[in-house]
C-alpha positions in Angstrom: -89.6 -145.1 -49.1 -89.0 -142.1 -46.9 -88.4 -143.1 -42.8 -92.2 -141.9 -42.1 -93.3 -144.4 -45.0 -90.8 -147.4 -43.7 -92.2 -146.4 -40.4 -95.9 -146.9 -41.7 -95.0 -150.0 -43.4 -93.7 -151.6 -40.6 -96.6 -150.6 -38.0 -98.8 -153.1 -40.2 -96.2 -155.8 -39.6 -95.5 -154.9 -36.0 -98.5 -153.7 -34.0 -97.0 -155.2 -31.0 -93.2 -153.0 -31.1 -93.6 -149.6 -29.8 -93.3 -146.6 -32.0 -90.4 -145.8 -31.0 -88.7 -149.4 -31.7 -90.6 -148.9 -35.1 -88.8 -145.9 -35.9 -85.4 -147.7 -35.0 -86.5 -150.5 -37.1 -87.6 -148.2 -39.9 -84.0 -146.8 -39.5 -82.2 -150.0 -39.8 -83.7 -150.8 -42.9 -83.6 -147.7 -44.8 -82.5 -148.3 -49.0 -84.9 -151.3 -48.1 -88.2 -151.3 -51.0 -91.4 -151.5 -49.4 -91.8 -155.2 -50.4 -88.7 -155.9 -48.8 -89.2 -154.4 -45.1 -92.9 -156.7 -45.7 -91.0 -160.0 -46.5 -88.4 -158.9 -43.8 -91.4 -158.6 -41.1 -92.8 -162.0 -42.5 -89.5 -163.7 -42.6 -89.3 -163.0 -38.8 -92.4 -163.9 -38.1 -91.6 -167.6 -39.6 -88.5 -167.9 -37.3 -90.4 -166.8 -34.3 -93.0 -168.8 -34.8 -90.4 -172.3 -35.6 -88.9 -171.1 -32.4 -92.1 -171.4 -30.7 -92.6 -174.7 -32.2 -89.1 -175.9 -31.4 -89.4 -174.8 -27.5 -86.8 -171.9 -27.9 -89.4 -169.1 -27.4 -92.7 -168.4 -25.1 -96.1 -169.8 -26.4 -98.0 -167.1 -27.7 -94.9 -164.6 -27.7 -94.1 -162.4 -30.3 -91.0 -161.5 -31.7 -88.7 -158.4 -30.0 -87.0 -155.8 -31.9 -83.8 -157.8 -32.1 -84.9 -160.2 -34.3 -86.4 -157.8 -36.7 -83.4 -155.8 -36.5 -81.2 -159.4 -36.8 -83.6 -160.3 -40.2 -82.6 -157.0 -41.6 -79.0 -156.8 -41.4 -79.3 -160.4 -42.9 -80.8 -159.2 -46.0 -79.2 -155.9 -46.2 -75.8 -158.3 -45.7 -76.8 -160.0 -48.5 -77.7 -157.8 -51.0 -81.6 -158.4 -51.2 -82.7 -154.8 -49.7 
């Protein structure tokens, strides 16, 4: 999808990022299917929220840019985009 569509995409995912760290997200996983940036923003989710669980993040945080950004490198690294 274009940027404007991966930025779309990801605003259902990430009502709590900024536009702005949506478009830098969007970036970051451009040549990524639209399935793919969902399971990506899912796929965080699931960490942040073992995180929670585990003690290693805030109760009732939500996950920052980084580890969006850090989930989509990791696919993208691995061929899956």
């Amino acid at each position: 999808p274009s940027q404007e569509t991966r930025q779309h995409i990801t605003r259902a995912f990430t009502c709590h990022l900024v536009d702005t760290e949506r478009c830098v997200l969007a970036l970051a996983m451009q040549g990524f299917s639209g399935r793919n940036i969902k399971e990506v923003c899912e796929q965080t989710e699931r960490k942040w929220a073992a995180k929670i669980v585990r003690g290693k993040a805030a109760p009732k945080s939500l996950p920052p840019l980084s580890e969006y950004l850090a989930a989509a490198q990791s696919r993208a690294q691995s061929g899956l985009q």
